[in-house]
N, C-alpha and C positions, 0 to 999 in steps of 0.2 A: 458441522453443527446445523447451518442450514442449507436447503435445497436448493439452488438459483432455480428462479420460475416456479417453485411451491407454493401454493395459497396456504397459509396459516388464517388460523380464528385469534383474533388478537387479545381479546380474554385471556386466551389460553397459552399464550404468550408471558403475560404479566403473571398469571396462575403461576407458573414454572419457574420465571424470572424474578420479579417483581419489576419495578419501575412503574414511572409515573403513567398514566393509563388515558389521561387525556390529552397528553400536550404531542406536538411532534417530534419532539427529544424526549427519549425515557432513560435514566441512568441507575439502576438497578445497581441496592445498594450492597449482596452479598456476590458478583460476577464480575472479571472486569471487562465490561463493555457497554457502551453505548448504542441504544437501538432509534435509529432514526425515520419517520414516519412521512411521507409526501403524499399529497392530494390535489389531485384538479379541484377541487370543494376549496383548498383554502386561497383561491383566487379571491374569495370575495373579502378576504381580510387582510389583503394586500399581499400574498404570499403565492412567488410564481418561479415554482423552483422547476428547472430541466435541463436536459443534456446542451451543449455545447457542440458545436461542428467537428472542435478536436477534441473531442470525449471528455470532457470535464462535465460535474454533475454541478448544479447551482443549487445549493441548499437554504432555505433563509433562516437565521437565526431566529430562536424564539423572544416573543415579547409583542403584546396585541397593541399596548397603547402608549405611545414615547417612543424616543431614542433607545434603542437595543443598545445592551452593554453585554464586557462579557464578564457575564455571572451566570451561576446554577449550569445549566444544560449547555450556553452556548461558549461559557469556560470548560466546562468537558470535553467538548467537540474539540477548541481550538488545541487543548494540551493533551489528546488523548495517545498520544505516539509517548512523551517522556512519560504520562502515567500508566503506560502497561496496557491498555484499553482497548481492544476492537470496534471499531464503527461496522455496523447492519443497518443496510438500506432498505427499506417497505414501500412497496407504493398500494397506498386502495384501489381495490378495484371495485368494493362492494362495501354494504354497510357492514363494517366490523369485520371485514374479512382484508387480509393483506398479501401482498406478492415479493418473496423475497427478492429484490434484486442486484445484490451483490454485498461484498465487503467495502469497504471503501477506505481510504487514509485522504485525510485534509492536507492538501497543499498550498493553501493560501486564503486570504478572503478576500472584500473587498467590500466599501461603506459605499451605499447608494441612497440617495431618496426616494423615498415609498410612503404610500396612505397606510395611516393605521387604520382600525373599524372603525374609528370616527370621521374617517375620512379626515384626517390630519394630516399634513405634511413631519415627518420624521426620521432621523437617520435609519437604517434598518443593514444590518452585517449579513451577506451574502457569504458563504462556507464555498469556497472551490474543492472540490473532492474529487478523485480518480478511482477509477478499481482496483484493489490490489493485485489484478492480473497485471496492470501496467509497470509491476515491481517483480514481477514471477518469472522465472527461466522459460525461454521461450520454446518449450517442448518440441515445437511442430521446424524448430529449425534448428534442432539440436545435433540432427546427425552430420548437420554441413555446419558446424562450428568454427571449423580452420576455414574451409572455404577460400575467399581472395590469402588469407595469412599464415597457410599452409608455406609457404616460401619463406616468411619471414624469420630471423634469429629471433629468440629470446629478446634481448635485449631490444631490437626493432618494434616487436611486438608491443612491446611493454608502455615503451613510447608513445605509440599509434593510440593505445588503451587510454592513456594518460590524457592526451589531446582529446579525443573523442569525450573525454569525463567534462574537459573543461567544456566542452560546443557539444551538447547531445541534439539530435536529432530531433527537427518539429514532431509533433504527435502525430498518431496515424489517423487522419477525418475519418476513417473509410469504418472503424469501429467504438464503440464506447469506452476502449480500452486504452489509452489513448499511450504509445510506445515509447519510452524514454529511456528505453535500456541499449548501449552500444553493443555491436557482433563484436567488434576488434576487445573490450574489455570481458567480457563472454568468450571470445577464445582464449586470453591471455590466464584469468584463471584457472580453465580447464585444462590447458596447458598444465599450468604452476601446482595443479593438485596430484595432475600424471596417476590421476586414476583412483586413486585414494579423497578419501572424504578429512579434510584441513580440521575438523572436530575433534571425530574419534582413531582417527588415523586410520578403519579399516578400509579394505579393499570398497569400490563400489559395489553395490549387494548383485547389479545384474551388469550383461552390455544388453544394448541395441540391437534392432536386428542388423546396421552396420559393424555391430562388433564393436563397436564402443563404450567405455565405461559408462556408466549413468550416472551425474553427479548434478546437482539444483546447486543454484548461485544464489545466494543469501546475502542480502545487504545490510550491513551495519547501520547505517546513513542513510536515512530517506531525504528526498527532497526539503521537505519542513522542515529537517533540521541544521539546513544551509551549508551550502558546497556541494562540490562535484562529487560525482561516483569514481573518485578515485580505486587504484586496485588497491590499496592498503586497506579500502572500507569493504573488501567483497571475499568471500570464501565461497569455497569448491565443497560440498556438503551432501553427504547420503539423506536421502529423505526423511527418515528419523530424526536423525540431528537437526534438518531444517525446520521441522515441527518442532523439538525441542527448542530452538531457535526463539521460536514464535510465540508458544504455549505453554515452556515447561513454567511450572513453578519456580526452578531455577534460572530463569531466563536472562536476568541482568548480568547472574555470576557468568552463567552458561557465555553470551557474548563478548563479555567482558576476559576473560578467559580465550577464545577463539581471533579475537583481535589482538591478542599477545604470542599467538602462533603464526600467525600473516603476520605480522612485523618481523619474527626469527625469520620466516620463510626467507621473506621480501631479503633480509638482509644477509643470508646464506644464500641468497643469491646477485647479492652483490648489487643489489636497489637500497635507495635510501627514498628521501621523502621529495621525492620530484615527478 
């Protein structure tokens, strides 16, 4: 939908969308998504949103004067994972002109004191937000999947996966995209798919050039919605279906559906809820 690193004219934005055209949350009422706006400019009305050493984006909720609550745009933001909703991140670069820079999902917040324009002291809610690369199969390490777990049984694997869900890995500093995804539960599914897409059951559409099926890891369960990345919450998924996943119209039935085929899986193969 949009370009990472594209300058857009943000009129033309609203023109196509609508939403609200001057605040830094616009909620656009025939889409569902959330477009979110950051400025070095709005330092001066207490608002000092940026990246994080472990990739997290600091976003500050909307509200110029008082205690920020969450209503309007900053209720949007914080339920937009249970309402169906994609967050887009803008930053100015120019008067009126904006720089897409990524999608994002909210993980957390956090209440700070800050000046409002009056120079007022004020609670003001800080949005923790990640890329949703940091929820994406990790392409570039796809074809060493098995890797160290190349030796291990099924049942060992599964384990390893399991632990790992519980103690996931610090983020990676070294990028904006900050890593929260286990190898050991990343091999375990691609394993348990054995090549086929856990949706529509067909074969993977290609292999790799190591000769491996191609299948994207799709999480039921994000962060925000509390608990581990358990393997019950992950499917093995043809890039289609992962969009569909994501975007269909059918989307709730669609997972909801896909999460009662990983439970048969899980249980044809002799896993229950551990």
């Amino acid at each position: 939908m949009f370009v990472k690193g594209k300058s857009y004219i943000r009129r033309d934005l609203h023109d196509r969308y609508g939403g609200q055209e001057q605040t830094g949350i616009s909620t656009p009422a025939d889409y569902p998504m959330i477009l979110l706006f950051t400025s070095k400019e709005a330092e001066k009305y207490g608002y000092r949103d940026g990246w994080t050493k472990e990739g997290v984006f600091l976003f500050f909720g909307e509200g110029r004067i008082g205690d920020m609550s969450f209503t309007r745009g900053n209720k949007a933001v914080r339920d937009h994972i249970q309402d169906g909703k994609d967050v887009f991140l803008f930053e100015y670069i120019d008067q009126g002109v904006v720089r897409f820079v990524d999608q994002m999902l909210y993980v957390g917040y956090e209440l700070r004191a800050a000046q409002d324009v009056n120079n007022n002291l004020r609670t003001a809610i800080v949005f923790e937000l990640v890329s949703l690369e940091a929820f994406e199969p990790d392409v570039h390490d796809y074809e060493a999947y098995e890797g160290d777990f190349a030796e291990l049984s099924m049942p060992a694997l599964r384990k390893k996966a399991v632990e790992e869900s519980k103690h996931p890995k610090p983020p990676d500093e070294s990028s904006h995209a900050a890593t929260y995804r286990s190898a050991a539960i990343r091999s375990y599914i691609l394993r348990r798919a054995d090549g086929h897409c856990e949706a529509c059951g067909n074969p993977a559409p290609f292999n790799t050039p190591a000769g491996l099926p191609y299948l994207e890891l799709h999480y039921l369960r994000r962060p925000s919605d509390g608990g581990p990345d358990h393997p019950e919450w992950v499917g093995g998924l043809c890039p289609n279906c992962h969009r569909q996943a994501h975007y269909g119209a059918d989307r709730e039935d669609f997972n909801t559906k896909l999460r009662s085929r990983i439970l048969e899986k899980e249980q044809q193969l002799g896993f229950g809820q551990t």
